[in-house]
LUMLUM-603394 format. One record per atom (N, C-alpha, C): residue in three letters; x, y, z. Coordinates in steps of 0.1 Angstrom, whole numbers, padded with zeros to 4 digits, always signed. Each point is the difference from the previous one (the first is absolute). Layout:
! residues N
alaXYZ...
***
This chain:
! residues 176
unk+1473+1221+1323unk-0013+0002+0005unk-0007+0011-0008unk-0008-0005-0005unk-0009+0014-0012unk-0009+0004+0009unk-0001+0012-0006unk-0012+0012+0013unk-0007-0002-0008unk-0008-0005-0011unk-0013-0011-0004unk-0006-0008+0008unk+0008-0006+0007unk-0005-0013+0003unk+0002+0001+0021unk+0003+0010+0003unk+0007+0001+0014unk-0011+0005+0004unk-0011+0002+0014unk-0007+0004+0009unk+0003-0006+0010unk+0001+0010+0012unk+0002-0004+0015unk-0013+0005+0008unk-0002-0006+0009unk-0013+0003+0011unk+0003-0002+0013unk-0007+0012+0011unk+0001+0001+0011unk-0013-0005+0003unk-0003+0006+0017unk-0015-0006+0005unk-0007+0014-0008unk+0003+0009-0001unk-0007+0012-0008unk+0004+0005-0011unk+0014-0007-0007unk+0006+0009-0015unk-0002-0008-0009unk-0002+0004-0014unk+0004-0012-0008unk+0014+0013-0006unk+0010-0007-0007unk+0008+0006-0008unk+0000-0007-0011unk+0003+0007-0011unk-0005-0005-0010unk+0005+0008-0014unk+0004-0006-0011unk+0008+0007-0015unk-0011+0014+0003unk+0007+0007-0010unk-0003+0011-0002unk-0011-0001-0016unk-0009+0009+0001unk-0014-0006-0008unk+0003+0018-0012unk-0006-0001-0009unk-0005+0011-0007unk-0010+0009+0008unk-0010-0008+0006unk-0011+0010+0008unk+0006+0007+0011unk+0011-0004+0006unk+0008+0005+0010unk+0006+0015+0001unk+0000+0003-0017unk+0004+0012-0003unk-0001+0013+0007unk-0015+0006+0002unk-0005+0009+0006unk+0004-0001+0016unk-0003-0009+0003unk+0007-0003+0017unk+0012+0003+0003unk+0008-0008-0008unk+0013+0003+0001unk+0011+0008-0002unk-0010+0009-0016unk+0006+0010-0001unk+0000+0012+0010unk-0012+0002+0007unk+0000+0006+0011unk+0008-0001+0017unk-0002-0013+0002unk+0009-0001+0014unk+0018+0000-0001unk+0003+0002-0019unk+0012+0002+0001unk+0004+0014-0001unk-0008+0007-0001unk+0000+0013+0003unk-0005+0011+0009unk+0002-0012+0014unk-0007+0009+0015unk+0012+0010+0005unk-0001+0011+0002unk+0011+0010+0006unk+0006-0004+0009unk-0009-0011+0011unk+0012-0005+0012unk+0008-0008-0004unk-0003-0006-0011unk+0013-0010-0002unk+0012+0010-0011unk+0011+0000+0009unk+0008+0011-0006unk+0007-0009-0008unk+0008-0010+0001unk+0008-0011-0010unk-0005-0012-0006unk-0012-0003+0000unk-0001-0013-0009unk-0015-0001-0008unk+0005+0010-0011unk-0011+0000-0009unk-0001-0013-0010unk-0008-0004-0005unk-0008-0011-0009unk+0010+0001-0015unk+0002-0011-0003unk+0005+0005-0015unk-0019-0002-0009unk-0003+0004-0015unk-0012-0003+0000unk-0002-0014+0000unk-0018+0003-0002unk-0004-0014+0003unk+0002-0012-0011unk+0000+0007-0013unk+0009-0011-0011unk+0011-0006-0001unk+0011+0009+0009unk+0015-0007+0004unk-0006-0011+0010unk-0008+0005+0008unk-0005-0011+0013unk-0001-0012-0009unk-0013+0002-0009unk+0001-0015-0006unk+0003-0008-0006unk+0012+0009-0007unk+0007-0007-0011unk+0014-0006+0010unk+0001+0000+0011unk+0009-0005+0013unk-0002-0017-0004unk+0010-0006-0005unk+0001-0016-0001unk+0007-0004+0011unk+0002+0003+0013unk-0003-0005+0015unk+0016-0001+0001unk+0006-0009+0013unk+0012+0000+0005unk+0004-0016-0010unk+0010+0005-0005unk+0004-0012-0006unk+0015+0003-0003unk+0002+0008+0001unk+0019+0006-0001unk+0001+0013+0006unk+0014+0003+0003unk+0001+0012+0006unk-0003+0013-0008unk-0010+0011+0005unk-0001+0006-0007unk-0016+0003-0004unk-0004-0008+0006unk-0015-0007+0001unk-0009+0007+0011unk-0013+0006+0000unk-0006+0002+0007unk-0015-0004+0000unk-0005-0002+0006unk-0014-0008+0006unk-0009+0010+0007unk-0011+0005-0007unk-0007+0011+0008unk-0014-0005+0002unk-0006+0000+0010unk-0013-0008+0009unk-0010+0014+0003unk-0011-0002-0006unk-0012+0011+0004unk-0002-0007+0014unk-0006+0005+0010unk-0005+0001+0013unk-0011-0002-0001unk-0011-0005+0002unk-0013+0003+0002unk-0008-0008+0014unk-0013+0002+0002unk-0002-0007+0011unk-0008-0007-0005unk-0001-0015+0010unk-0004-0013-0002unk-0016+0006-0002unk-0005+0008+0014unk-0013+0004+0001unk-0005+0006-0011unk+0000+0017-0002unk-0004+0008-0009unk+0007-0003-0014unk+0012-0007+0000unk+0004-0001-0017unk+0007+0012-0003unk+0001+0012+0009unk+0007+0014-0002unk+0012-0003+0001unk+0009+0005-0011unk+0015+0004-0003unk+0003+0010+0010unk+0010-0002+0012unk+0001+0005+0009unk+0016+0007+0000unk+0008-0007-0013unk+0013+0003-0002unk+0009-0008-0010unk+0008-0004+0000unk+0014-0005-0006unk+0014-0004+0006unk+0004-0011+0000unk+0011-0002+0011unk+0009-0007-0016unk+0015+0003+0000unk+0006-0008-0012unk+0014-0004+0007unk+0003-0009-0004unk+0014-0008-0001unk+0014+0000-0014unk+0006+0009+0004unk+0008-0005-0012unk+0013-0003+0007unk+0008-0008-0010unk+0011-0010-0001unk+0009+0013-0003unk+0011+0002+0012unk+0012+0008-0004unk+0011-0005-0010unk+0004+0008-0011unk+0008-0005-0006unk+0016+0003+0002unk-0001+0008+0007unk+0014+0003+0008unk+0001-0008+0014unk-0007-0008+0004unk+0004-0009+0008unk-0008-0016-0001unk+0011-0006+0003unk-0008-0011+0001unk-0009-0005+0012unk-0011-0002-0004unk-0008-0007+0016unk-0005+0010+0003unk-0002+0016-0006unk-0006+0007+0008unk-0013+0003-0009unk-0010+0002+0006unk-0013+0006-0004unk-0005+0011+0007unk-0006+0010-0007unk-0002+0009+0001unk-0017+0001+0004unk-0006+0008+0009unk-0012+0001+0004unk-0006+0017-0002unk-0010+0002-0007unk-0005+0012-0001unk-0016-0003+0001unk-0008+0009+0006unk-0015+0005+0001unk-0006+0009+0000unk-0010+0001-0007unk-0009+0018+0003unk-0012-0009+0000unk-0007+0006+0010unk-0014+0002+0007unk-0007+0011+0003unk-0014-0004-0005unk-0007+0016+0002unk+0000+0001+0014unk-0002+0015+0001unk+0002+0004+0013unk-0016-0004+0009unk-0013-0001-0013unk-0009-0004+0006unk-0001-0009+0009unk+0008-0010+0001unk+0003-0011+0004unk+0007-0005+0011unk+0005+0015+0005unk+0013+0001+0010unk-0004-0007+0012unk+0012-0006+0010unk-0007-0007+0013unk-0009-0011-0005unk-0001-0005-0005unk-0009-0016+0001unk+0013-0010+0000unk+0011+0002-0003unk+0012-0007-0001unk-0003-0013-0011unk-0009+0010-0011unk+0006-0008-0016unk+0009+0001-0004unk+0010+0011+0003unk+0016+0000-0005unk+0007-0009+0007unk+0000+0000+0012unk+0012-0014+0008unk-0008-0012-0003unk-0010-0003-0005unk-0008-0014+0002unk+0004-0002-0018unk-0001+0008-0007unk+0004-0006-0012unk+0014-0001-0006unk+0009+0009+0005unk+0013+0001+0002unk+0009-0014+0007unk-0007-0006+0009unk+0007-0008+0010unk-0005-0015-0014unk-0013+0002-0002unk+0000-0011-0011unk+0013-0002-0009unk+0001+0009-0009unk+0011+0004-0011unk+0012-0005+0010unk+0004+0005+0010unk+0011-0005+0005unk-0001-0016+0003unk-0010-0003+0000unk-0003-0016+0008unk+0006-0011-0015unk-0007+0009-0010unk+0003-0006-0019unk+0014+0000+0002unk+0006+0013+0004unk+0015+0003-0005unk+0005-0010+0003unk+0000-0001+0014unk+0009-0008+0010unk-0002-0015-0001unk-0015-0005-0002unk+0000-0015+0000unk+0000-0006-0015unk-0003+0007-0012unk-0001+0000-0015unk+0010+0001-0006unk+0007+0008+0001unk+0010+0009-0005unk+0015+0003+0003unk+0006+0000-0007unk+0013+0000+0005unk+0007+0009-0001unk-0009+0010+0020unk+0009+0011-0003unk+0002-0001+0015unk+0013+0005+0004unk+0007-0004+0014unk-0003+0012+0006unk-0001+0019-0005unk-0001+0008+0007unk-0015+0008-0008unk-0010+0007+0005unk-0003+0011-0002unk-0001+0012+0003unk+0000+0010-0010unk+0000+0012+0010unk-0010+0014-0009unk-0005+0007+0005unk-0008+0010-0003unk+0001+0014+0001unk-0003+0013-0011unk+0005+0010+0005unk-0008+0008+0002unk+0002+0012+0005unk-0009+0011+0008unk+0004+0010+0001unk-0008+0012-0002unk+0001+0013+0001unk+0003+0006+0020unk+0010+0001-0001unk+0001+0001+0015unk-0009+0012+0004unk-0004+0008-0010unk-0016+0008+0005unk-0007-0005+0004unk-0004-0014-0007unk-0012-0004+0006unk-0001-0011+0010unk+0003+0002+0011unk-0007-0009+0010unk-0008-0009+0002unk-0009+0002-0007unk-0012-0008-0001unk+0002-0011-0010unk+0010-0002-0008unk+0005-0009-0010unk+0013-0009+0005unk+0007+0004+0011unk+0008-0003+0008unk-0005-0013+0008unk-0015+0004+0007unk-0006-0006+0016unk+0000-0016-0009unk-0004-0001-0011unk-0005-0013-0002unk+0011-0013-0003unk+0008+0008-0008unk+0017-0008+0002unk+0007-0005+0011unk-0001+0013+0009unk+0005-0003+0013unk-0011-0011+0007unk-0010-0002+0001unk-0012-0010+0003unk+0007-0008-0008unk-0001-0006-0011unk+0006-0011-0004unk+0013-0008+0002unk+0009+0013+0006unk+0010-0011+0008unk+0012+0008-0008unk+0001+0008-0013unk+0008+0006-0004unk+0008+0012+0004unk+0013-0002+0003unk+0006+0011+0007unk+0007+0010-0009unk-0001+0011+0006unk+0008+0010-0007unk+0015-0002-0003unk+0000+0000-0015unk+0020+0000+0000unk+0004+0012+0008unk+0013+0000+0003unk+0005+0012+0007unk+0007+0005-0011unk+0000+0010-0001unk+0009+0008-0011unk-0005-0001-0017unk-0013-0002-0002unk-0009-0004-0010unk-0002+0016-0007unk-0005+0014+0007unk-0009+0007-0004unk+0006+0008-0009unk-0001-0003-0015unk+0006+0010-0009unk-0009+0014-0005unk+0007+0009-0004unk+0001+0013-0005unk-0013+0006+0003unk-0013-0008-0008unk-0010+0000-0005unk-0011-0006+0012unk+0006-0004+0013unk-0011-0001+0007unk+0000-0011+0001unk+0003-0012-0005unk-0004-0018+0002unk+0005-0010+0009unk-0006-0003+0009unk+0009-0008+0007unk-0003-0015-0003unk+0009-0011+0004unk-0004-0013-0001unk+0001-0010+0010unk-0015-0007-0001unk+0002-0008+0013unk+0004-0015-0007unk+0002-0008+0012unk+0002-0016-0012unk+0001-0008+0008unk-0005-0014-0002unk+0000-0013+0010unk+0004-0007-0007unk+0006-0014+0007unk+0008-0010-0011unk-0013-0009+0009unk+0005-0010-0014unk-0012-0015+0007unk+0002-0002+0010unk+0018+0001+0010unk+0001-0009+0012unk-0011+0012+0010unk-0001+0012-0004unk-0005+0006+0012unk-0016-0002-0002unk-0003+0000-0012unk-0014-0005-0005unk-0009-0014+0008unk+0010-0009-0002unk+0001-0011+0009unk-0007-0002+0015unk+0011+0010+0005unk-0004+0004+0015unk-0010+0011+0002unk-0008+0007-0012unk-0011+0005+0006unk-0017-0003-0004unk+0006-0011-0007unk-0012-0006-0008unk-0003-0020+0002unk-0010+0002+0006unk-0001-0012-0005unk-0012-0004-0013unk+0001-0006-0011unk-0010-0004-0010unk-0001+0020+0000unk-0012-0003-0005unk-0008+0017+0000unk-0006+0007+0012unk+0007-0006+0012unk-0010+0011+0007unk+0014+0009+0012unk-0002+0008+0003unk+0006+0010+0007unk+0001-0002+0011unk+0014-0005+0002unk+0004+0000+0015unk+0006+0013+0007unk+0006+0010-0005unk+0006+0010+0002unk-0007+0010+0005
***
């Protein structure tokens, strides 16, 4: 699946490859102080990203809204290469943006690709156990905290397999 050719849409998100004019945006929300672990690689690595197609592979989607056209964040998918079936979920959002629940609405999409596109059985996402507010949206999505996850450096990991995906989703909308 080439991140050329991949866009997903909610009732309010489009997600969508990563563009050259994206730069100034992006380079900025990857460098908001609340987000303590998941900074942006640049925006040229973003586009030179040739999508999920082998392990090892990652897929990175600007955020914007359907309404205003404003880049509101980044949500990406990569393919674990140390496991099989597992995909990996990371996001940064400006904090402008906080509370409209563009992060769980564009997040839950990416999972909806993983799970019905894609052949990956588990995903899971990591977090600065500082930040709370990076935490709430995972847990909204249905993803639970591993127990015994938080290494050295602060990170914990939450993770859902399809079968639990299953039972909190039907199609795209939120039953949970």
């Amino acid at each position: 699946m080439s991140s050329q050719t991949i866009s997903l849409s909610t009732n309010r998100l489009l997600l969508r490859p990563v563009a050259t004019g994206d730069s100034v945006l992006l380079d900025a929300a990857g460098t908001l102080p609340d987000d303590h672990f998941s900074a942006l690689p640049p925006v040229d690595d973003l586009i030179r990203e040739k999508g999920l197609r082998s392990p090892g592979d990652t897929l990175s989607l600007v955020v914007e809204t359907l309404a205003s056209r404003e880049v509101v964040g980044v949500v990406r998918l990569t393919w674990s290469q140390a496991e099989s079936g597992l995909g990996q979920l990371s996001f940064v959002f400006d904090a402008a943006h906080a509370h409209r629940g563009y992060c769980v609405e564009a997040i839950q999409a990416l999972m909806d690709m993983a799970f019905t596109q894609l052949p990956f059985e588990r995903l899971s996402a990591d977090c600065d156990n500082r930040n709370g507010a990076r935490e709430k949206p995972l847990q909204r999505l249905g993803l639970s905290y591993r127990i015994g996850s938080v290494t050295p450096d602060g990170k914990r990991t939450y993770e859902i397999s399809r079968d639990e995906w299953a039972r909190f989703y039907t199609g795209s909308q939120l039953v949970a």
